[in-house]
C-alpha positions in Angstrom: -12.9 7.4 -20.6 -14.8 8.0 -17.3 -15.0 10.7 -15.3 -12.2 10.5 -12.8 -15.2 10.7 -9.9 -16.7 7.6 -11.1 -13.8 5.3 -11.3 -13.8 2.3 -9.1 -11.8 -0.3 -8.2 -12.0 -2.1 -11.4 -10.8 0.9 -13.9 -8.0 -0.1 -15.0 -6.0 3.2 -13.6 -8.1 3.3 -10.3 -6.6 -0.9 -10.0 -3.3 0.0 -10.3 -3.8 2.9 -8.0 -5.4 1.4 -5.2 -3.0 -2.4 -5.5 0.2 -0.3 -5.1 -0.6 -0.2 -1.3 1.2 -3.4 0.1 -1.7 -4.2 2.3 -4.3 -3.9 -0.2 -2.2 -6.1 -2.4 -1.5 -8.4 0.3 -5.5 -9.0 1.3 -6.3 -9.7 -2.3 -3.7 -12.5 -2.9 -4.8 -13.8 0.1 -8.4 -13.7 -0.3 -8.0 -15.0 -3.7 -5.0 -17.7 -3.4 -6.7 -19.1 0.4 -3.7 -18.6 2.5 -1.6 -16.2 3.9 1.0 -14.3 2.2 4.4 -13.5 3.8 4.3 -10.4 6.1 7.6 -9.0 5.3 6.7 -6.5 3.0 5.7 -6.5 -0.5 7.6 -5.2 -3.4 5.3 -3.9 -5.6 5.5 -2.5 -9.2 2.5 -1.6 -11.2 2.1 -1.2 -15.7 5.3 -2.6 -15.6 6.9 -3.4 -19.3 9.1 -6.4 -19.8 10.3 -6.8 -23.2 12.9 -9.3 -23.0 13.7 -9.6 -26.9 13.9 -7.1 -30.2 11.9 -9.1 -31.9 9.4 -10.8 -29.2 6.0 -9.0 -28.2 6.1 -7.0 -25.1 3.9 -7.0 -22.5 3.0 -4.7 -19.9 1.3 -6.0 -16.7 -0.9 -4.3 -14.6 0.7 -5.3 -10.9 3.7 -7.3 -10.3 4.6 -8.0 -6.6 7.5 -10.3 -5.1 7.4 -11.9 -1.4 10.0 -12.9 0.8 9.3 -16.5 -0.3 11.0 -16.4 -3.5 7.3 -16.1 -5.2 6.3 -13.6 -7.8 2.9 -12.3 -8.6 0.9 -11.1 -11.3 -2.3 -9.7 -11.4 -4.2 -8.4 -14.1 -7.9 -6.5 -14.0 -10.2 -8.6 -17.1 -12.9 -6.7 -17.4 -13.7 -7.6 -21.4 -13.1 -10.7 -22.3 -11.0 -11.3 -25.0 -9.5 -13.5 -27.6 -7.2 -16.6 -26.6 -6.8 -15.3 -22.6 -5.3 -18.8 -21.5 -2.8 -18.0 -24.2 -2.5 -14.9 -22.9 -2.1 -16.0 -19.4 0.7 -18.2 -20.6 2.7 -15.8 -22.6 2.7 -13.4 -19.5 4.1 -16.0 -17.7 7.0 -17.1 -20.0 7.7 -13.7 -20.0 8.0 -13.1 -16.0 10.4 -16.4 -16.2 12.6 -14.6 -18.9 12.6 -11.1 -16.9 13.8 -13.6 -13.3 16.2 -15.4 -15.0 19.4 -13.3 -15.2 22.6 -14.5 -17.4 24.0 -17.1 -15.1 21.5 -17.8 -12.9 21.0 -21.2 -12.1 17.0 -23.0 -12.8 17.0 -23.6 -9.5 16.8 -20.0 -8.4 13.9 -19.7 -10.8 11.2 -18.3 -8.3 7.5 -19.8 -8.0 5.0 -17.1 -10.4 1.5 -17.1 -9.9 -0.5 -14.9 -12.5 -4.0 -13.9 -11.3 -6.7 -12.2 -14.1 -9.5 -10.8 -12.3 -12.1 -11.4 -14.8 -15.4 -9.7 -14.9 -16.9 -12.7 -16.5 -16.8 -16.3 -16.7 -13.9 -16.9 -18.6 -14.7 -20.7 -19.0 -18.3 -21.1 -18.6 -18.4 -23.8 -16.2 -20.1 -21.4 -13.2 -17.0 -22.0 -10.5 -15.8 -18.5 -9.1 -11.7 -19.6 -9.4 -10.4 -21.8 -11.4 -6.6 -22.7 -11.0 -4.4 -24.3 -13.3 -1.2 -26.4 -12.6 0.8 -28.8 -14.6 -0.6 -32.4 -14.2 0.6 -35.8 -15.5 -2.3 -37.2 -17.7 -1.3 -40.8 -17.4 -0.8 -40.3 -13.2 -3.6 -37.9 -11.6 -1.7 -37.7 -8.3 1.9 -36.5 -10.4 2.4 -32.7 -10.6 5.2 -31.3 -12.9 6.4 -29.2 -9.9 7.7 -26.4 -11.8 6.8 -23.4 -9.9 3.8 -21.8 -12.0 0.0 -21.6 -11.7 -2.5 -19.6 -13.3 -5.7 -18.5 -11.5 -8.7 -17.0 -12.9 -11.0 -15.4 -10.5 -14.9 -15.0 -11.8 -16.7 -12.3 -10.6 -19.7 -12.6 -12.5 -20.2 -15.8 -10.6 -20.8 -15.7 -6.6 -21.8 -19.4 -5.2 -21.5 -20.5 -2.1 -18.5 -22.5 -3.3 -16.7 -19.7 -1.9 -15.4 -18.7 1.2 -17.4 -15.8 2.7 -14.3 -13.3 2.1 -14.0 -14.3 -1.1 -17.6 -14.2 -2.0 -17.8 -10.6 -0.4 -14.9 -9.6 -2.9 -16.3 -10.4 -5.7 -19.1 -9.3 -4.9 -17.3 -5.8 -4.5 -15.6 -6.2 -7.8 -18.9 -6.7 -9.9 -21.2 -4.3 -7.3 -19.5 -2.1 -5.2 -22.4 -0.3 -4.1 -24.1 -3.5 -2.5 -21.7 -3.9 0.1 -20.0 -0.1 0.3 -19.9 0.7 4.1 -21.1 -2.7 5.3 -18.1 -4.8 4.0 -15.2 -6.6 6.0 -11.4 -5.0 6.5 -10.9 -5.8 3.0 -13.4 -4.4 1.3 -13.2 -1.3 3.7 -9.9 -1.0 3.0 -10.5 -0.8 -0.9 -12.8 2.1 -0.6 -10.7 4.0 1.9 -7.9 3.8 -1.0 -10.3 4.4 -3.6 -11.2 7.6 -2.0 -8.0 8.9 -1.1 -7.0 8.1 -4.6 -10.3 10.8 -5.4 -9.0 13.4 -3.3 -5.2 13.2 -4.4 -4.6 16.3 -6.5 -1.7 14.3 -8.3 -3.7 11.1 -9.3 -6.4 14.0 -10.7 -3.7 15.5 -12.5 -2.3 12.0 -13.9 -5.8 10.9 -15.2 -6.3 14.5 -16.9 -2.9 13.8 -18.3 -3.6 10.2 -19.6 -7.3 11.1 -20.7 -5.8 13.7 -23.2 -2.9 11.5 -24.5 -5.8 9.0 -25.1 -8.1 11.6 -27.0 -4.7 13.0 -28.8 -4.2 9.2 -30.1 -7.7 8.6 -31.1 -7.8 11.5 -33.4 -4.6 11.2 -34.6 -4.9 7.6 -35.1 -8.3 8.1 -37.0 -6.5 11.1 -39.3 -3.5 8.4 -40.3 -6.0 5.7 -40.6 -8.0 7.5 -42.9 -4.9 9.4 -44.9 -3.5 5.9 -45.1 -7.1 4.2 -46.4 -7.5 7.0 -48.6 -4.3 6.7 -50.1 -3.9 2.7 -50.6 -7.5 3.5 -52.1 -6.5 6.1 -54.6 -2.8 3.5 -55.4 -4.5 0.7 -56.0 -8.0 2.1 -57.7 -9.9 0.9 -54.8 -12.5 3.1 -54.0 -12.1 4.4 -49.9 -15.0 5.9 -48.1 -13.9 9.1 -49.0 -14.0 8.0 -52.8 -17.6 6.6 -51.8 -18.5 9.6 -50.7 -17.3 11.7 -53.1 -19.2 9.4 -55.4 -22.9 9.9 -53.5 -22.2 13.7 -53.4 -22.0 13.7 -57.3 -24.9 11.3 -57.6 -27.3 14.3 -55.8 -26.3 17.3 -57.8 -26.4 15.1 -61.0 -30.1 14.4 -60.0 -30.9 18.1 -59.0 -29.6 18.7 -62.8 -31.3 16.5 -64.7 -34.6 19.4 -65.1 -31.9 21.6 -66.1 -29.5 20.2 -68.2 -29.0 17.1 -70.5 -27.6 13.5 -69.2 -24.7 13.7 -71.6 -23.3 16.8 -70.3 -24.0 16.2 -66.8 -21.9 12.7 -66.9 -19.4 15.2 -68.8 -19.3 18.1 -66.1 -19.4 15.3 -63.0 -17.1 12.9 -64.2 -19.8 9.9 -64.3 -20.2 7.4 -66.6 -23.6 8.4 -69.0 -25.2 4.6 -68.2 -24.9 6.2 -64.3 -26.8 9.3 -65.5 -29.3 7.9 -67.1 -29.9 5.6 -64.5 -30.6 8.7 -61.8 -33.0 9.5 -64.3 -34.5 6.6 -64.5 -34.1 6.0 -67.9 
Protein backbone atom coordinates (compact mmCIF):
# COMPACT_ATOMS: atom_id res chain seq x y z
CA UNK A 1 0.00 0.00 0.00
CA UNK A 2 1.10 3.75 -0.24
CA UNK A 3 2.17 5.85 2.10
CA UNK A 4 -0.81 7.68 3.52
CA UNK A 5 1.20 11.21 2.33
CA UNK A 6 1.17 10.11 -1.17
CA UNK A 7 -2.41 9.15 -1.71
CA UNK A 8 -4.47 11.10 -4.18
CA UNK A 9 -7.62 11.37 -5.30
CA UNK A 10 -7.68 8.15 -7.14
CA UNK A 11 -6.62 5.66 -4.13
CA UNK A 12 -9.17 3.91 -3.62
CA UNK A 13 -9.42 5.07 0.30
CA UNK A 14 -8.39 8.72 -0.46
CA UNK A 15 -11.88 8.45 -3.30
CA UNK A 16 -14.10 7.52 -0.84
CA UNK A 17 -12.71 10.02 1.54
CA UNK A 18 -12.76 12.96 -0.41
CA UNK A 19 -16.61 11.96 -2.48
CA UNK A 20 -18.29 11.77 0.95
CA UNK A 21 -18.44 15.60 0.83
CA UNK A 22 -21.87 16.40 -0.83
CA UNK A 23 -20.34 19.12 -2.95
CA UNK A 24 -17.46 17.27 -4.10
CA UNK A 25 -19.84 14.54 -5.10
CA UNK A 26 -22.21 16.83 -6.55
CA UNK A 27 -19.35 18.67 -9.06
CA UNK A 28 -18.22 15.30 -10.23
CA UNK A 29 -21.74 13.97 -11.31
CA UNK A 30 -22.12 17.07 -12.83
CA UNK A 31 -19.03 17.51 -14.66
CA UNK A 32 -19.22 14.05 -15.78
CA UNK A 33 -23.12 13.49 -16.53
CA UNK A 34 -23.30 17.44 -18.35
CA UNK A 35 -25.98 18.87 -16.25
CA UNK A 36 -26.89 19.87 -13.08
CA UNK A 37 -27.63 17.87 -10.20
CA UNK A 38 -30.46 18.68 -7.72
CA UNK A 39 -29.32 21.10 -4.90
CA UNK A 40 -31.13 19.68 -2.11
CA UNK A 41 -28.62 17.83 -0.57
CA UNK A 42 -27.05 14.59 -1.28
CA UNK A 43 -27.33 11.52 0.61
CA UNK A 44 -24.20 9.91 0.42
CA UNK A 45 -22.89 6.48 1.50
CA UNK A 46 -19.48 5.22 0.65
CA UNK A 47 -17.98 0.98 0.50
CA UNK A 48 -21.41 0.24 0.95
CA UNK A 49 -22.26 -3.75 0.83
CA UNK A 50 -25.50 -4.88 -0.63
CA UNK A 51 -26.01 -8.52 -0.56
CA UNK A 52 -29.41 -9.07 -1.41
CA UNK A 53 -29.44 -12.98 -1.44
CA UNK A 54 -27.63 -16.14 0.56
CA UNK A 55 -26.58 -17.51 -2.27
CA UNK A 56 -25.93 -14.35 -4.80
CA UNK A 57 -22.43 -12.60 -4.99
CA UNK A 58 -22.13 -9.43 -2.99
CA UNK A 59 -20.96 -6.40 -4.00
CA UNK A 60 -19.57 -3.53 -2.28
CA UNK A 61 -19.58 -0.11 -4.10
CA UNK A 62 -17.25 2.49 -3.59
CA UNK A 63 -19.97 5.71 -3.43
CA UNK A 64 -23.64 5.45 -3.57
CA UNK A 65 -25.54 8.82 -3.52
CA UNK A 66 -29.46 9.53 -3.91
CA UNK A 67 -30.97 13.05 -5.15
CA UNK A 68 -34.15 14.60 -4.54
CA UNK A 69 -35.18 13.43 -8.04
CA UNK A 70 -35.80 9.92 -7.32
CA UNK A 71 -32.20 9.15 -9.05
CA UNK A 72 -29.50 7.00 -7.52
CA UNK A 73 -25.89 7.02 -8.17
CA UNK A 74 -23.02 4.86 -8.31
CA UNK A 75 -19.54 5.63 -8.76
CA UNK A 76 -16.78 3.50 -8.75
CA UNK A 77 -12.76 4.49 -9.02
CA UNK A 78 -11.22 1.85 -12.13
CA UNK A 79 -7.85 2.27 -11.94
CA UNK A 80 -6.78 -1.53 -13.39
CA UNK A 81 -8.67 -2.71 -15.83
CA UNK A 82 -10.16 -5.85 -15.40
CA UNK A 83 -11.97 -8.82 -16.63
CA UNK A 84 -15.63 -8.51 -18.07
CA UNK A 85 -16.22 -4.68 -16.49
CA UNK A 86 -19.42 -4.18 -18.70
CA UNK A 87 -20.58 -7.27 -16.94
CA UNK A 88 -19.50 -5.88 -14.01
CA UNK A 89 -21.20 -2.64 -14.49
CA UNK A 90 -24.30 -4.59 -15.10
CA UNK A 91 -24.40 -6.80 -12.12
CA UNK A 92 -23.79 -3.66 -9.92
CA UNK A 93 -26.70 -2.36 -11.36
CA UNK A 94 -29.18 -5.31 -10.96
CA UNK A 95 -28.02 -5.26 -7.60
CA UNK A 96 -28.83 -1.35 -6.74
CA UNK A 97 -32.53 -2.32 -8.38
CA UNK A 98 -32.84 -5.32 -5.89
CA UNK A 99 -31.49 -3.11 -2.78
CA UNK A 100 -34.57 -0.09 -4.02
CA UNK A 101 -37.07 -2.40 -4.50
CA UNK A 102 -38.62 -3.11 -1.11
CA UNK A 103 -41.47 -6.10 -0.61
CA UNK A 104 -44.46 -4.26 -1.97
CA UNK A 105 -43.15 -1.63 -3.72
CA UNK A 106 -44.64 -0.97 -6.83
CA UNK A 107 -42.10 -0.83 -10.43
CA UNK A 108 -43.15 2.27 -10.76
CA UNK A 109 -41.40 3.62 -7.74
CA UNK A 110 -38.26 2.01 -9.07
CA UNK A 111 -35.94 5.12 -9.13
CA UNK A 112 -33.59 6.09 -12.25
CA UNK A 113 -29.65 4.54 -11.30
CA UNK A 114 -26.83 5.80 -13.12
CA UNK A 115 -23.53 3.82 -12.37
CA UNK A 116 -20.26 5.79 -13.21
CA UNK A 117 -16.61 3.80 -13.26
CA UNK A 118 -13.93 6.24 -13.46
CA UNK A 119 -11.54 4.37 -15.40
CA UNK A 120 -7.90 5.08 -15.64
CA UNK A 121 -7.79 3.64 -19.05
CA UNK A 122 -9.66 3.26 -22.14
CA UNK A 123 -11.99 0.65 -21.29
CA UNK A 124 -13.15 0.29 -24.99
CA UNK A 125 -10.48 1.39 -27.14
CA UNK A 126 -12.32 3.56 -29.35
CA UNK A 127 -10.28 7.01 -28.00
CA UNK A 128 -13.76 8.95 -26.72
CA UNK A 129 -13.29 10.32 -23.06
CA UNK A 130 -17.23 8.98 -21.98
CA UNK A 131 -18.97 6.60 -23.28
CA UNK A 132 -22.70 6.14 -22.14
CA UNK A 133 -24.87 3.28 -22.49
CA UNK A 134 -28.73 3.09 -22.60
CA UNK A 135 -31.18 0.64 -23.78
CA UNK A 136 -31.85 1.06 -27.57
CA UNK A 137 -34.34 -0.67 -29.96
CA UNK A 138 -32.19 -2.27 -32.76
CA UNK A 139 -34.89 -2.45 -35.31
CA UNK A 140 -35.95 1.61 -34.42
CA UNK A 141 -32.71 3.90 -33.66
CA UNK A 142 -34.99 6.69 -32.36
CA UNK A 143 -36.94 3.99 -29.63
CA UNK A 144 -35.37 3.89 -26.12
CA UNK A 145 -36.40 1.12 -23.61
CA UNK A 146 -37.09 3.88 -21.02
CA UNK A 147 -36.29 2.00 -18.06
CA UNK A 148 -34.44 4.22 -15.87
CA UNK A 149 -30.62 2.88 -16.11
CA UNK A 150 -27.46 4.02 -17.85
CA UNK A 151 -24.04 3.16 -17.47
CA UNK A 152 -21.18 5.70 -18.09
CA UNK A 153 -17.63 5.08 -18.41
CA UNK A 154 -15.42 7.99 -18.00
CA UNK A 155 -11.70 7.67 -19.73
CA UNK A 156 -9.11 9.34 -18.26
CA UNK A 157 -6.32 8.24 -20.20
CA UNK A 158 -7.93 9.97 -23.03
CA UNK A 159 -8.33 13.94 -23.02
CA UNK A 160 -9.64 15.28 -26.58
CA UNK A 161 -11.18 18.25 -27.22
CA UNK A 162 -14.37 16.22 -27.49
CA UNK A 163 -14.77 17.36 -24.15
CA UNK A 164 -16.02 20.21 -22.39
CA UNK A 165 -13.25 22.31 -20.80
CA UNK A 166 -14.42 21.19 -17.15
CA UNK A 167 -14.46 17.89 -18.06
CA UNK A 168 -11.26 17.81 -19.84
CA UNK A 169 -9.61 19.65 -16.74
CA UNK A 170 -10.96 16.66 -14.53
CA UNK A 171 -9.56 14.23 -16.09
CA UNK A 172 -6.82 15.61 -16.56
CA UNK A 173 -6.62 15.84 -12.64
CA UNK A 174 -7.54 12.24 -12.29
CA UNK A 175 -4.59 10.93 -14.57
CA UNK A 176 -2.04 14.06 -13.45
CA UNK A 177 -2.74 15.91 -10.56
CA UNK A 178 0.34 17.72 -10.43
CA UNK A 179 -0.28 19.43 -13.93
CA UNK A 180 -3.03 21.39 -12.89
CA UNK A 181 -2.54 21.46 -8.84
CA UNK A 182 -3.04 25.23 -7.80
CA UNK A 183 -4.05 26.41 -11.31
CA UNK A 184 -7.38 24.40 -11.67
CA UNK A 185 -11.07 25.54 -11.61
CA UNK A 186 -13.59 25.33 -8.31
CA UNK A 187 -13.61 21.75 -8.96
CA UNK A 188 -10.48 20.74 -9.09
CA UNK A 189 -9.60 23.24 -6.21
CA UNK A 190 -12.04 21.82 -4.27
CA UNK A 191 -10.58 18.17 -4.63
CA UNK A 192 -7.24 19.16 -3.33
CA UNK A 193 -8.61 21.22 -0.41
CA UNK A 194 -10.38 17.79 0.68
CA UNK A 195 -7.51 15.83 -0.29
CA UNK A 196 -5.43 17.74 2.16
CA UNK A 197 -7.74 18.06 4.93
CA UNK A 198 -8.19 14.31 4.54
CA UNK A 199 -3.88 14.44 5.13
CA UNK A 200 -4.10 16.42 8.20
CA UNK A 201 -7.08 14.47 9.89
CA UNK A 202 -5.56 12.49 12.70
CA UNK A 203 -8.61 10.00 12.42
CA UNK A 204 -8.31 9.24 8.48
CA UNK A 205 -4.33 8.68 9.57
CA UNK A 206 -5.39 6.41 12.16
CA UNK A 207 -8.05 4.55 9.71
CA UNK A 208 -5.35 4.00 6.89
CA UNK A 209 -2.76 2.67 9.64
CA UNK A 210 -5.60 0.49 10.70
CA UNK A 211 -6.57 -0.88 7.13
CA UNK A 212 -2.83 -1.03 6.05
CA UNK A 213 -2.16 -3.66 8.86
CA UNK A 214 -5.43 -5.75 8.32
CA UNK A 215 -4.16 -5.81 4.69
CA UNK A 216 -0.50 -7.01 5.71
CA UNK A 217 -2.16 -9.38 8.49
CA UNK A 218 -4.28 -11.03 5.41
CA UNK A 219 -1.46 -11.22 3.08
CA UNK A 220 0.59 -13.27 5.35
CA UNK A 221 -1.95 -15.17 6.67
CA UNK A 222 -3.37 -15.85 3.38
CA UNK A 223 0.16 -16.92 1.97
CA UNK A 224 0.62 -19.31 5.34
CA UNK A 225 -3.01 -21.18 4.41
CA UNK A 226 -2.21 -21.02 0.79
CA UNK A 227 0.90 -22.75 1.19
CA UNK A 228 -0.30 -25.20 4.28
CA UNK A 229 -3.23 -25.93 2.05
CA UNK A 230 -0.77 -26.57 -1.34
CA UNK A 231 1.43 -28.42 0.71
CA UNK A 232 -1.07 -30.58 1.99
CA UNK A 233 -3.28 -31.43 -1.30
CA UNK A 234 0.42 -32.06 -2.54
CA UNK A 235 1.48 -34.57 0.07
CA UNK A 236 -2.75 -36.30 -0.34
CA UNK A 237 -2.61 -36.67 -3.69
CA UNK A 238 1.42 -37.50 -4.33
CA UNK A 239 1.72 -34.33 -6.18
CA UNK A 240 4.86 -32.82 -5.54
CA UNK A 241 4.27 -28.88 -4.00
CA UNK A 242 7.03 -26.34 -4.00
CA UNK A 243 7.92 -27.32 -0.75
CA UNK A 244 8.32 -31.05 -1.96
CA UNK A 245 10.42 -29.34 -4.94
CA UNK A 246 12.43 -27.87 -2.79
CA UNK A 247 13.05 -30.36 -0.53
CA UNK A 248 13.93 -32.27 -3.58
CA UNK A 249 16.84 -29.59 -4.92
CA UNK A 250 18.12 -29.42 -1.31
CA UNK A 251 18.84 -33.26 -1.45
CA UNK A 252 20.14 -33.07 -4.95
CA UNK A 253 23.22 -30.62 -3.52
CA UNK A 254 24.41 -32.59 -0.57
CA UNK A 255 24.05 -35.78 -2.74
CA UNK A 256 26.56 -34.03 -5.07
CA UNK A 257 28.89 -32.64 -2.29
CA UNK A 258 28.90 -36.63 -1.30
CA UNK A 259 29.69 -38.27 -4.20
CA UNK A 260 33.97 -37.74 -3.45
CA UNK A 261 33.10 -39.15 -0.19
CA UNK A 262 30.83 -41.83 -0.30
CA UNK A 263 29.39 -44.35 -2.85
CA UNK A 264 26.09 -43.65 -5.19
CA UNK A 265 24.26 -46.62 -3.62
CA UNK A 266 24.42 -45.46 -0.26
CA UNK A 267 23.87 -41.96 -0.89
CA UNK A 268 20.45 -42.74 -2.81
CA UNK A 269 20.00 -44.99 0.48
CA UNK A 270 20.79 -42.14 3.21
CA UNK A 271 18.77 -39.34 0.93
CA UNK A 272 15.92 -41.08 -0.09
CA UNK A 273 16.62 -40.86 -4.02
CA UNK A 274 16.25 -43.08 -6.49
CA UNK A 275 20.06 -44.61 -7.49
CA UNK A 276 19.33 -43.73 -11.55
CA UNK A 277 19.02 -39.86 -9.83
CA UNK A 278 22.42 -40.43 -8.13
CA UNK A 279 24.12 -41.54 -10.70
CA UNK A 280 22.91 -39.01 -12.88
CA UNK A 281 24.47 -36.08 -10.40
CA UNK A 282 27.47 -37.88 -11.06
CA UNK A 283 27.24 -37.95 -14.28
CA UNK A 284 27.39 -41.37 -14.83
Amino acid sequence: MKCFEDLTFCDDFMFCKVMANPEVCRGVLEVILGRKIAKAKLVISTQESIQNAYAAKGVRLDVMADDESHTRYNVEMQVQLVRALPKRARYYSGQMDLDLLRQGMEYEELPDTIVIFLCMFDPFGRGRCVYTFQRQCQEEADLYLEEGTKIVFVNAGRNTEEADPLLREFLTYLKCPEQVSGNGGALVEKLEQEVEKVKKDYQSREAYMKLELMMRDREREGFARGERSGFEKGRQSGEQSGFARGEQSERQRIAKSLLDLIKPEEIANCLGLPLEEVLRLAGK
